[in-house]
VOGU-3710 file (C-alpha; in Angstrom, 3 decimals, decimal comma):
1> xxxxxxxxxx> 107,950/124,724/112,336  111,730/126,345/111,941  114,587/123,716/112,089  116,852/125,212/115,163  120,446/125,946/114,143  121,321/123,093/115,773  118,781/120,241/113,938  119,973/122,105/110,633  124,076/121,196/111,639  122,393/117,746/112,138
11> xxxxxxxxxx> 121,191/117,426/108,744  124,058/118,987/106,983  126,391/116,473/108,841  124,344/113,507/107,418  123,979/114,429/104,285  126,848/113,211/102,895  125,836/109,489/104,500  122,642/109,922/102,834  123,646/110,993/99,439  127,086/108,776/99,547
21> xxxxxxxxxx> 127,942/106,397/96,594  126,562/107,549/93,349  125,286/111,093/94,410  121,864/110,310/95,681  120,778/108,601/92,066  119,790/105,196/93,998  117,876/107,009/96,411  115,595/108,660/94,371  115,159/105,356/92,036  113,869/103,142/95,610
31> xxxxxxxxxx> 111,740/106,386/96,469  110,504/106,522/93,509  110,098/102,726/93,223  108,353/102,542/96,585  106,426/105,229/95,486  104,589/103,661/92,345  104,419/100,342/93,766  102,093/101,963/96,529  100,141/104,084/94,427  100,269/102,670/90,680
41> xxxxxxxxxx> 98,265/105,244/89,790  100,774/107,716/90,071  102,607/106,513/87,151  100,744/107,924/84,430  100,673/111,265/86,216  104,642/110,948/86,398  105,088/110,419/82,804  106,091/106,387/83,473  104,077/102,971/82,567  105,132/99,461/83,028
51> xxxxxxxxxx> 105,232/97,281/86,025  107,258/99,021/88,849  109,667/95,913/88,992  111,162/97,425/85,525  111,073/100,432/86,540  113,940/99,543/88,602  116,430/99,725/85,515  114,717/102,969/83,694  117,619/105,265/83,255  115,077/108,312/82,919
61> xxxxxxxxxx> 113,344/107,105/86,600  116,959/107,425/87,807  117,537/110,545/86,278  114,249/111,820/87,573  115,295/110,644/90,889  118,614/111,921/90,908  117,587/115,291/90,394  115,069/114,898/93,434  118,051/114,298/95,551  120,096/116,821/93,964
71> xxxxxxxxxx> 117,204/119,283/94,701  116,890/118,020/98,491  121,082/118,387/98,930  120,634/121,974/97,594  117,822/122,800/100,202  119,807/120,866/102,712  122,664/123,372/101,643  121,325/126,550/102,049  118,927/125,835/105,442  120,904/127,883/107,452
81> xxxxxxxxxx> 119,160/130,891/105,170  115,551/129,878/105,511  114,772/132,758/103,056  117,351/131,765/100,603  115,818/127,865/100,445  112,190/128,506/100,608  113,368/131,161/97,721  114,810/128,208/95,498  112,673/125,672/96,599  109,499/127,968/95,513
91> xxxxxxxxxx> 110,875/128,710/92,027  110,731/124,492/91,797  107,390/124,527/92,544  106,321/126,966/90,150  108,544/125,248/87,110  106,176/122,312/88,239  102,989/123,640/87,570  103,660/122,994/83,435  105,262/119,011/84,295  100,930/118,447/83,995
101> xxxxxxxxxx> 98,693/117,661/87,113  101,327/118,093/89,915  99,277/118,328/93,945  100,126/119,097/96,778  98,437/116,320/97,993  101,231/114,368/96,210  104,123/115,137/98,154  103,060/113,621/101,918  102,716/109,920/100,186  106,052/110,264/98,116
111> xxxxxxxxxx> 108,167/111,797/101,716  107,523/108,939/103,262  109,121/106,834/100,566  111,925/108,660/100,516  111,881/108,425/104,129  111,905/104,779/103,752  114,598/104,714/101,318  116,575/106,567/103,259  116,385/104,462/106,655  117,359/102,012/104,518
121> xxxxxxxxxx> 120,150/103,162/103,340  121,289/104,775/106,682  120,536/102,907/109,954  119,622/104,704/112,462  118,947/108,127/110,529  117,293/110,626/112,309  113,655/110,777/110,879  111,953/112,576/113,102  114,604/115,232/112,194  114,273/114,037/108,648
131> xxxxxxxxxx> 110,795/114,470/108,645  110,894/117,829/109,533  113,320/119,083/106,769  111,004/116,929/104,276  107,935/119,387/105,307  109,908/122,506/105,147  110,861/122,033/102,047  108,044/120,393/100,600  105,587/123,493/102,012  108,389/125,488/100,054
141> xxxxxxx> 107,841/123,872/96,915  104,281/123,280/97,292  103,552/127,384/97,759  105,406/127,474/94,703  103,151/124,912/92,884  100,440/126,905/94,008  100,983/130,092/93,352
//
């Protein structure tokens, strides 16, 4: 599925909602949060340990999820050039295939945190739309992962 020129002027315009504040960094910490507290086993594969309660106040699971976010505003960015996106977003997936044992099957579960996390943070956020821009650029990244 293409995003019409229309859905993609919807998800430019709330981006800046969704990102607002400190960039997008406490986004991608409650993804990630969600994330490992619904699949625990996930954290060794992600390069974190501990109980996910701590994980709350780990600068590099910030960090990490920062640069999620950062990745998603980019792809948000440049949507409007399909080619250009699925470009940048399938150079990220191959740079992922040396972070270790990095699936496809990975990405579904941790979308729908982030989808979470970002309902949360914006009521009444479009995530049907959402969910749409999540699989396009996901399937971007993962073609890169499995290249």
């Amino acid at each position: 599925m293409h995003l019409t020129a229309d859905q993609v002027a919807a998800l430019k315009a709330s981006w800046p909602e969704v990102s607002a504040g400190d960039g997008g960094a406490q986004l991608g910490l409650e993804m990630f949060t969600k994330y490992f507290h619904e699949n625990p086993q996930m954290m060794f594969i992600f390069g974190y340990s501990g109980r996910t309660e701590a994980l709350k106040h780990s600068s590099k699971l910030q960090h990490h999820g920062k640069v999620i976010i950062d990745q998603i505003g980019k792809a948000v960015a440049e949507m409007d050039n399909a080619k250009q996106m699925a470009g940048t977003l399938h150079a990220l997936g191959v740079r992922h295939k040396g972070f270790g044992d990095i699936r496809a099957e990975f990405f579904p579960a941790l979308g729908m945190c982030l989808l979470d996390a970002m309902e949360e943070k914006v009521p009444g956020l479009n995530r049907t739309l959402w969910a749409a821009a999540y699989r396009e650029i996901s399937d971007a990244c993962i073609a890169g992962l499995q290249s």
